[in-house]
N, C-alpha and C positions, 0 to 999 in steps of 0.2 A: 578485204573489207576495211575502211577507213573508221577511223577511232577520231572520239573528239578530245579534248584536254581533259575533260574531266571523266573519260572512262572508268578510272581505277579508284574513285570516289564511287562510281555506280556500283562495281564489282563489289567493295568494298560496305555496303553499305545492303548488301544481299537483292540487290535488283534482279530481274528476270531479263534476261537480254534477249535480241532477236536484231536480224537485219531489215534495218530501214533504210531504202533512198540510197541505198551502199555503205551506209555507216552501221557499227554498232551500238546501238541505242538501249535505254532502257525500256519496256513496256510496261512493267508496274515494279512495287517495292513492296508497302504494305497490303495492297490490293484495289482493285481499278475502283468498286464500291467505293472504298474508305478516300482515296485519293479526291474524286471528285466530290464528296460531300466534304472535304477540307476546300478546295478550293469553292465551294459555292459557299460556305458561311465562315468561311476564315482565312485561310491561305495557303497555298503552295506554290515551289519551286520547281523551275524547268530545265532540262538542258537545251536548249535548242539552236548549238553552233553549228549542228551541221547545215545551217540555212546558207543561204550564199549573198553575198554582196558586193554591189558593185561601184564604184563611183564613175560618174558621167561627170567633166569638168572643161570647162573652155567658156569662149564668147559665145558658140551657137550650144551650149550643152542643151538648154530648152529647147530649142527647135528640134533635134532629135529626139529627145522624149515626150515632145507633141507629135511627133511622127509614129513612134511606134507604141505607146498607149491611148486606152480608151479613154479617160477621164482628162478632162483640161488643169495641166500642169502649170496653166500663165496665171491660174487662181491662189496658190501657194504662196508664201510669206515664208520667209527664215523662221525656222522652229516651226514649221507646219510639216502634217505627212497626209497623205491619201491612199488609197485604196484605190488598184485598179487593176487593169489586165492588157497583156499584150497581143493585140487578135494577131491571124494571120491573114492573107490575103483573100481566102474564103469564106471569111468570118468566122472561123473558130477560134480557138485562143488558147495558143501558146504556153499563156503562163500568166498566172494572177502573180498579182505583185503590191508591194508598200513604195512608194515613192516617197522620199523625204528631200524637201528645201535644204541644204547644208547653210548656215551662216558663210558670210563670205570671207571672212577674215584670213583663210587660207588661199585667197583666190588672188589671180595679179588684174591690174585693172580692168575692167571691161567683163570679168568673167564672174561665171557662176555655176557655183557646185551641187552635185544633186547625189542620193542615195539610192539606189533601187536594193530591193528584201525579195530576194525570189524564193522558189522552191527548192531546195537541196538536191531531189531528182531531177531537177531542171538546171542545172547553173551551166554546165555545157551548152547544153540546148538554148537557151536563153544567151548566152556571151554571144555563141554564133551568128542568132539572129537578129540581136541589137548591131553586132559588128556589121552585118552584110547594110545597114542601110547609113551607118556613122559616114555620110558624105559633108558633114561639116567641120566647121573648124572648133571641133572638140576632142576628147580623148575619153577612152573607158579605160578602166583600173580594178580589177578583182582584186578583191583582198579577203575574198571568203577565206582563203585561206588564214590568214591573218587577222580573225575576226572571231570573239567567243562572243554568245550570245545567250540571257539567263532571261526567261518571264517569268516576274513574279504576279501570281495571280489570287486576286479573291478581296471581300470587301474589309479588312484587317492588314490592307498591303502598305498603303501610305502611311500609316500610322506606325507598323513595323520597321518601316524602310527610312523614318525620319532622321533618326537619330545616327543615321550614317554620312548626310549631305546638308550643306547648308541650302540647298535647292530648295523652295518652299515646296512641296511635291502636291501639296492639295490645291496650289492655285494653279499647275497646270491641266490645262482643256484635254478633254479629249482627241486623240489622233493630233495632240503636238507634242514639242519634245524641248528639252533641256540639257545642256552638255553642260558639265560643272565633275566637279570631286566628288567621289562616293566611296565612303570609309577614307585609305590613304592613296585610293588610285585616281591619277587625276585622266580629264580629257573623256570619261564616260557620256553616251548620250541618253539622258535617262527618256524616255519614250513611253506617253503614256498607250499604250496600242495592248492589243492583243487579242487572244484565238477564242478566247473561253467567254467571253460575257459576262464574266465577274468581277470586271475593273482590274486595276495593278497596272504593272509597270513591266517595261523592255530596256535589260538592259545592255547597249554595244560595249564593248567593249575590247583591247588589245587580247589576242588571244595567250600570251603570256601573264595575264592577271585575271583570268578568268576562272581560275581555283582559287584564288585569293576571295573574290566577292561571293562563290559558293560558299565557300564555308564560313565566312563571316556571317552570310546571311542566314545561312539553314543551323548552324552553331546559336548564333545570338538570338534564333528566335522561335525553336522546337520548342521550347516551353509554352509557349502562348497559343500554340498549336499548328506553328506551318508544318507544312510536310512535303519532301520529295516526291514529287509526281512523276509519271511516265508518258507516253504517248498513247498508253491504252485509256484514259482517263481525259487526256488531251483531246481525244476523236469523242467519247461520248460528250464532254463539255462543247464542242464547237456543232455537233450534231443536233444538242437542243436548240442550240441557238439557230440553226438553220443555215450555218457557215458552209460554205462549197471546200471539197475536197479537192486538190486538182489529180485528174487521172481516173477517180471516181463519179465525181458530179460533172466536173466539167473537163473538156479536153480540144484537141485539136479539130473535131468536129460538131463543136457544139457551140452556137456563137451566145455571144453575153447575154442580149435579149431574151434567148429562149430559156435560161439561165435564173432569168429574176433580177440581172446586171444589169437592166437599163440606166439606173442611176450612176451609173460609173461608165457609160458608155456617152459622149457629150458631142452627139452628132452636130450640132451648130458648131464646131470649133475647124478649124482649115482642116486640111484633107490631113490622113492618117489611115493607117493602114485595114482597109477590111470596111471600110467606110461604105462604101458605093454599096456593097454588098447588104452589109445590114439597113441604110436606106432602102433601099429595097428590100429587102424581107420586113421592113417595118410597113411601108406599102403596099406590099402583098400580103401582110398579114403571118401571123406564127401559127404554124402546124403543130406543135407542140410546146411545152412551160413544164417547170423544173417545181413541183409540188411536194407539200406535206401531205404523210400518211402517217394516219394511228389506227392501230391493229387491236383488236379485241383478242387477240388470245398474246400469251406472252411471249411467245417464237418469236423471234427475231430474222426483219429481210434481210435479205442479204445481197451485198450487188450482184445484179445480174439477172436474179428472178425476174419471171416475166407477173407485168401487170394485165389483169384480164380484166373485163365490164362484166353487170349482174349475169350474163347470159354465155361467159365463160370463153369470151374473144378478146385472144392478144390484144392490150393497146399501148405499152408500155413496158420500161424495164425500169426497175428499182437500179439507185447508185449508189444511197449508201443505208445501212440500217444500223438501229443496237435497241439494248433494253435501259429507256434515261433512269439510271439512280433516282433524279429527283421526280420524275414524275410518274414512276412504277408503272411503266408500260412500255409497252411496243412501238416504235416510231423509225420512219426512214423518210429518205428523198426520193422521187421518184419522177420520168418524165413521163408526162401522160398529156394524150393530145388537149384542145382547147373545149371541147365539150363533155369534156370530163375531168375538167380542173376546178372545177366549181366550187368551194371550200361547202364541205356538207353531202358531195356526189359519195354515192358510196361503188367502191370496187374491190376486187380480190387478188393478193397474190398468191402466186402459183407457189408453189413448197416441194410440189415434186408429184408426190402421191393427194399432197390435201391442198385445195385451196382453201385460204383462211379471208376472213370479211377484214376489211378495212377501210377508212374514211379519210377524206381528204379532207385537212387541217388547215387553216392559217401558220403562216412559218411568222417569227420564231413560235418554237413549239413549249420551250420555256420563258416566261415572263420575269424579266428581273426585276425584283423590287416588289412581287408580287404576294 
């Protein structure tokens, strides 16, 4: 099991460990509860190095990553990032992913640098398949290894994080980024992005200074009330928000469309992979859509559970569930065909022995700012 840099800060700090994605990770510290209501009204700190990254650099680097992403990558700006995903040629998908414009200043003429932010259970998986279509004159470069990675998250984060960078951190937009000094490390790309929908900040960084900006950060500013967060807390924060898991929500067999990913899918843009596919399924229409449910009792779905209509016939499986801290209930994802996605249909999951009532929601299921 692969360790990140900052393992023996987790251990150290009484965290609950377990394996994740093949790393050992933390799942909670002070407890999943406490954790996410810091990050919704304050702030907290993430490990999250074990993600993988890659760079794509050359004269045709865009043309390959107009090839194997859903979303149009010719829209990007330096200091821009996106959101998108890599189908395959069935239309399912791969691998969701962060695409980021790199500045060129590292680049030699003619060329231009790009970043892809995959999945940690995927970075294998994801090399090979970018590799198998790289017929241009560009080059890819893993440097997950090479790479720490800290989100800090919550509406107290730019304010906390100021006094480390001369980077104005409140005049960057969302989903861009800023490479500058933070504390005494230089070369950081501070990235306003992230999993939770509480605002804050992503920070890259050399994986040899990646304990350095941990404890700078979680030292200089437990007072004020950030707190180490884990990934048990991470999944209920991106679950209110209605964010896709990959492996749970979405996977190799399940294409973006049916997903709720059409906006990151940019079928006017030249061909790319899985294309043909999802034009056609968008003209033939979706047999199923990737929906919010809230449960009236406080059991928690679970993936996998089957969804059933009033009259107690399979129509669906749940992908992901929990119980939201913030909004003291039951809620999950789930794919249920198109006459029963109705926001308001009511249907049942299955439990085993009970089925329990639940209603199909609008996603996101929490409202920020609300």
């Amino acid at each position: 099991m692969k360790e990140t840099a900052l393992t023996s800060r987790h251990l150290a700090l009484g965290a609950k460990m377990a394996e994740f994605a093949g790393y050992n990770m933390p799942i909670s510290y002070s407890g999943i509860k406490e954790e996410h209501e810091a990050v919704r009204s304050c702030a907290g700190i993430f490990d999250v190095s074990h993600m993988g990254e890659f760079i794509v650099k050359g004269k045709q680097a865009l043309d390959l990553i107009q090839k194997v992403t859903s979303n149009d990558a010719s829209k990007l700006q330096a200091g821009e990032a996106q959101y998108s995903c890599l189908p395959n040629l069935q239309g399912g998908i791969v691998d969701d992913l962060l695409v980021y414009r790199l500045y060129d200043d590292q680049c030699a003429e003619g060329e231009q640098a790009f970043m892809l932010v995959v999945n940690a259970s995927n970075i294998q998986k994801d090399w090979d398949w970018i590799s198998s279509f790289n017929t241009f004159d560009t080059r890819l470069i893993n440097i997950s290894d090479q790479t720490g990675l800290l989100a800090i998250q919550g509406p107290k984060v730019a304010d906390m994080l100021q006094k480390y960078t001369d980077v104005d951190l409140k005049s960057i937009p969302y989903y861009q980024f800023r490479k500058g000094t933070f504390g005494n490390v230089e070369n950081v790309i501070i990235s306003a992005t992230g999993y939770t929908g509480a605002g804050g900040f992503e920070l890259y960084v050399e994986q040899e200074n990646v304990a350095t900006l941990w404890d700078m950060i979680l030292k200089g500013n437990q007072a004020e009330g950030l707190l180490p967060v884990g990934l048990g807390a991470r999944d209920t924060l991106r679950l209110e928000m209605g964010f896709c898991l990959y492996g749970n929500d979405i996977d190799d067999h399940t294409s973006p469309l049916e997903a709720g990913l059409g906006w990151i899918t940019k079928l006017q843009k030249s061909d790319f992979n899985g294309k043909e596919y999802m034009l056609e399924q968008k003209k033939s229409g979706l047999t199923k859509k990737l929906c919010g449910i809230w449960l009236e009792d406080r059991r928690v779905p679970r993936h996998g559970y089957k969804m059933l209509d009033a009259s107690e016939n399979e129509i669906g499986v749940v992908t992901s569930g929990t119980f939201s801290p913030s909004l003291n209930a039951s809620i999950g994802l789930a794919y249920l065909p198109l006459n029963h996605s109705k926001v308001g249909t009511d249907v049942l999951v299955n439990m085993g022995s009970k089925n329990l009532k639940a209603t199909v929601v609008a996603i996101p299921f929490y409202k920020v700012n609300s």
